[in-house]
C-alpha positions in Angstrom: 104.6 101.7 118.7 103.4 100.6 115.0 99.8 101.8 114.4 97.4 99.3 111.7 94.5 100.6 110.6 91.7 99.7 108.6 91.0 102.1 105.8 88.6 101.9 102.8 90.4 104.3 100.1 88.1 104.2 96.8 86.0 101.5 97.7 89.1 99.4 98.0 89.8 97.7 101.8 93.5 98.5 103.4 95.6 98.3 106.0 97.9 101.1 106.8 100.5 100.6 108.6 103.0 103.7 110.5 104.2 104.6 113.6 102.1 105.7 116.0 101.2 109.5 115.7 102.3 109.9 112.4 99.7 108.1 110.4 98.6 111.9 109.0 102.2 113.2 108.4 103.8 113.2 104.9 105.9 110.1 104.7 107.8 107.9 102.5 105.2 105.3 101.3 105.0 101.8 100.2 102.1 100.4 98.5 102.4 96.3 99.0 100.0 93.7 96.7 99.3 90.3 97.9 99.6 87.2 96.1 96.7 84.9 94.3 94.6 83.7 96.9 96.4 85.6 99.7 94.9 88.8 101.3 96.2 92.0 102.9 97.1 90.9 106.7 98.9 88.2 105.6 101.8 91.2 104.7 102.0 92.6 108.0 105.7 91.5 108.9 107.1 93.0 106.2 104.6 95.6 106.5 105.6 96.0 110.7 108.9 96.6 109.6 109.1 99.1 107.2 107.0 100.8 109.7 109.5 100.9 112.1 112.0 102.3 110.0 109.6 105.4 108.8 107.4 104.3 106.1 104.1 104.2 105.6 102.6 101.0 103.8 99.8 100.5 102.5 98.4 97.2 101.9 95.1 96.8 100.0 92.6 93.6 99.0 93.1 92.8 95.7 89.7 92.1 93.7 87.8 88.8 94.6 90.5 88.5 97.6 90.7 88.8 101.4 87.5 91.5 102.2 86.6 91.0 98.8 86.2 87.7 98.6 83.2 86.5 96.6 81.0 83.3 96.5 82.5 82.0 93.4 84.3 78.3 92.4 88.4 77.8 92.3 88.0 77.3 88.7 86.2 80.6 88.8 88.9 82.4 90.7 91.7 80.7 88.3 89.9 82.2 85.4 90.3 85.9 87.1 93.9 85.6 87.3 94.1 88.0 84.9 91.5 90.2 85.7 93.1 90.8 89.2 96.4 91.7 88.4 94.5 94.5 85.6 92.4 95.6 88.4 95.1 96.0 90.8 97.3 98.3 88.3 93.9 100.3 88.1 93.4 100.5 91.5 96.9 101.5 92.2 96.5 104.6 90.2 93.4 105.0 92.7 95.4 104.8 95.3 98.0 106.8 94.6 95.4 110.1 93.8 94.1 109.8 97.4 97.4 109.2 98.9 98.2 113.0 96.7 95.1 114.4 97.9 95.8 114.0 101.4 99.6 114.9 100.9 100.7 111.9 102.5 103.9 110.9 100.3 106.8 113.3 101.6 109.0 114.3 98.9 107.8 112.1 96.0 108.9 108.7 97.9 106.8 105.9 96.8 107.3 102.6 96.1 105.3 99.3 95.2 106.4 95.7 95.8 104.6 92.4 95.7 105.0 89.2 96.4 104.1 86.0 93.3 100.6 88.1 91.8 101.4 91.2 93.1 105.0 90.9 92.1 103.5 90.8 88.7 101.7 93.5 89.7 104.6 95.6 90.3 106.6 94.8 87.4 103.1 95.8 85.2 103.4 99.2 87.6 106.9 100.0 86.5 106.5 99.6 83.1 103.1 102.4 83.3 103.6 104.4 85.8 106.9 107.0 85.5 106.0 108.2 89.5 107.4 105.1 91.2 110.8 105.8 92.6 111.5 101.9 93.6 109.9 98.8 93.5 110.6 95.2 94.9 109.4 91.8 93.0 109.1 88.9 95.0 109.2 85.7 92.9 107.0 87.5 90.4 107.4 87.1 86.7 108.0 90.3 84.9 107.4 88.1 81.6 103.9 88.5 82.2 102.9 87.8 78.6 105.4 84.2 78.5 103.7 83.6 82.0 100.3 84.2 80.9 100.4 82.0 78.0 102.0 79.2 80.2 99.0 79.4 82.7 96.1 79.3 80.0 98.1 76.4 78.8 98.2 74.4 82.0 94.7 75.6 82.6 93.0 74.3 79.4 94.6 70.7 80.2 93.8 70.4 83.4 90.1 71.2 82.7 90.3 69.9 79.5 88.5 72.7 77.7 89.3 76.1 75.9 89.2 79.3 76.7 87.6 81.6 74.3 90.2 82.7 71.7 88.2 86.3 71.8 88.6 86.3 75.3 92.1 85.5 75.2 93.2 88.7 72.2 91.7 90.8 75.0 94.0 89.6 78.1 97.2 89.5 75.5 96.7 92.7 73.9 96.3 94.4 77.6 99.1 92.2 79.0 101.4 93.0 76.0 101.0 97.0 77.2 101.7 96.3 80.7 104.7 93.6 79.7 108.0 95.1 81.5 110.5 92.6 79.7 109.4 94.0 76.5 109.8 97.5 77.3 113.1 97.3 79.8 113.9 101.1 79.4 110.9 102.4 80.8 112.5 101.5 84.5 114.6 104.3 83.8 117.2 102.8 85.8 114.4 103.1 88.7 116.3 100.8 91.6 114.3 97.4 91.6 115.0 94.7 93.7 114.2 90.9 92.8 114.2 88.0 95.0 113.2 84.2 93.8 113.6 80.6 95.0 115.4 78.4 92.6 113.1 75.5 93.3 109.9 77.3 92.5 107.1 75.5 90.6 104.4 78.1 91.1 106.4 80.8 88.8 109.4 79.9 87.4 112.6 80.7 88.3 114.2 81.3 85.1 111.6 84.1 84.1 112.9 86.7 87.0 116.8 85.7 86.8 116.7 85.9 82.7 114.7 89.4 83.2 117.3 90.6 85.6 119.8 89.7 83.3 119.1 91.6 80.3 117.7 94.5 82.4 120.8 94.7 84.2 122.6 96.2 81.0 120.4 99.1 80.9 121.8 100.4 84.1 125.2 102.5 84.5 124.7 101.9 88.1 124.1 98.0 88.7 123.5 98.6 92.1 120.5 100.1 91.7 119.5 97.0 89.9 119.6 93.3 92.4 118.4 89.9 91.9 118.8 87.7 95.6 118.0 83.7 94.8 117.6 81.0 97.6 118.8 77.8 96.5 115.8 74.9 97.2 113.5 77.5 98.1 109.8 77.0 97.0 107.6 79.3 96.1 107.4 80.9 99.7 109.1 84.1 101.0 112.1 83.6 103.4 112.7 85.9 106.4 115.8 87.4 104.2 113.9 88.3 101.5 111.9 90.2 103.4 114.5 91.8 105.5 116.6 92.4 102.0 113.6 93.8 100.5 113.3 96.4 104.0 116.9 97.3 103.6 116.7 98.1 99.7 113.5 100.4 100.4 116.0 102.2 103.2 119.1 102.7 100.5 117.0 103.5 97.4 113.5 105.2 98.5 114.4 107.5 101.0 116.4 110.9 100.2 
């Protein structure tokens, strides 16, 4: 039986998800971010299934998401694009403390995956944070800086104004930091799994496949590097990507 639970860990709303009895036991662990405008439940079958083969996920409500939500306009919301995928690489490292507090990650095994935002998320993870042992992107764009500038762009024409060019030096010079493509030898040859659909108009395509690319030539061992594509796939996650992302977890997390 697969136990969910709802846990606040640092003010931050999550489900955890284990088998049943062993939700206090040390386990291999998997910290799973949402996508933009998506919440935490909406990860429960690939969440349900990692369970069942021995891991404990965690998946927690972004900022101004799911349990978080707050009364504010989509242009708003669009605006804090940004913001959320920051505050979600500082939360993580909240996250990760408790989860060491309460000695719940057996033998170092943790991992982070995402899906679109939180893909983002976890490519932003990799490149700061040495203790991840694997991660999975999920038509996220580990260009974040190319993407970001793309999005500002498309979001100054559509509301036909600009955004502050203070503002802006702020988000670049934090995103620059946190950008994985320019710094491909912090994954340390860390096994990462990608998985995007070709036909993808939310984030494109051609950002994971040419980042998979030129990582791929930092690893001795290309399996521990893979990129899975769906041909006329949109930007929604297929049953195989999830099912490829549980299988990687089970090869590369677990000793």
């Amino acid at each position: 039986m697969i136990a969910v639970e709802e846990h606040t860990i640092k003010q931050i709303p999550c489900l955890v998800v284990t088998e049943n009895n062993k939700q206090s036991i040390p386990l291999p662990t998997i910290i799973y971010f949402h996508g933009f405008t998506s919440a935490k439940e909406h990860n429960l079958p690939l969440a349900f299934l990692l369970a069942k083969k021995g891991f404990r996920v965690l998946l927690p409500d972004a900022y101004l998401h799911g349990a978080r939500e707050e009364k504010i306009t989509e242009e708003q919301l669009q605006m804090s694009f940004w913001k959320v995928v920051l505050k979600n690489i500082e939360e993580l490292e909240l996250i990760k403390d408790h989860l060491d507090e309460e000695n719940l990650i057996a033998k170092d095994q943790i991992g982070i995956a995402g899906t679109s935002m939180g893909g983002i998320t976890t490519s932003a993870a990799l490149r700061k944070f040495d203790w991840i042992k694997a991660g999975a992107i999920l038509m996220g764009s580990p260009k974040i800086t190319d993407f970001a500038r793309e999005l500002i762009t498309v979001f100054e024409q559509e509301h036909n104004q600009r955004i502050d060019e203070r503002e802006l030096e702020s988000i670049f010079n934090q995103l620059e930091e946190l950008d994985l493509s320019k710094d491909i030898p912090a994954l340390k040859e860390r096994p990462l799994f990608l998985w995007h659909g070709e036909a993808d108009q939310v984030v494109p395509f051609s950002h994971s496949y040419s980042f998979y690319k030129e990582a791929k030539q930092y690893y001795k061992n290309e399996e521990y590097i893979q990129f899975s594509r769906e041909e006329n796939r949109d930007h929604k996650v297929s049953r195989s990507a999830i099912l490829d992302a549980v299988t990687w977890f089970c090869k590369h997390l677990v000793n």
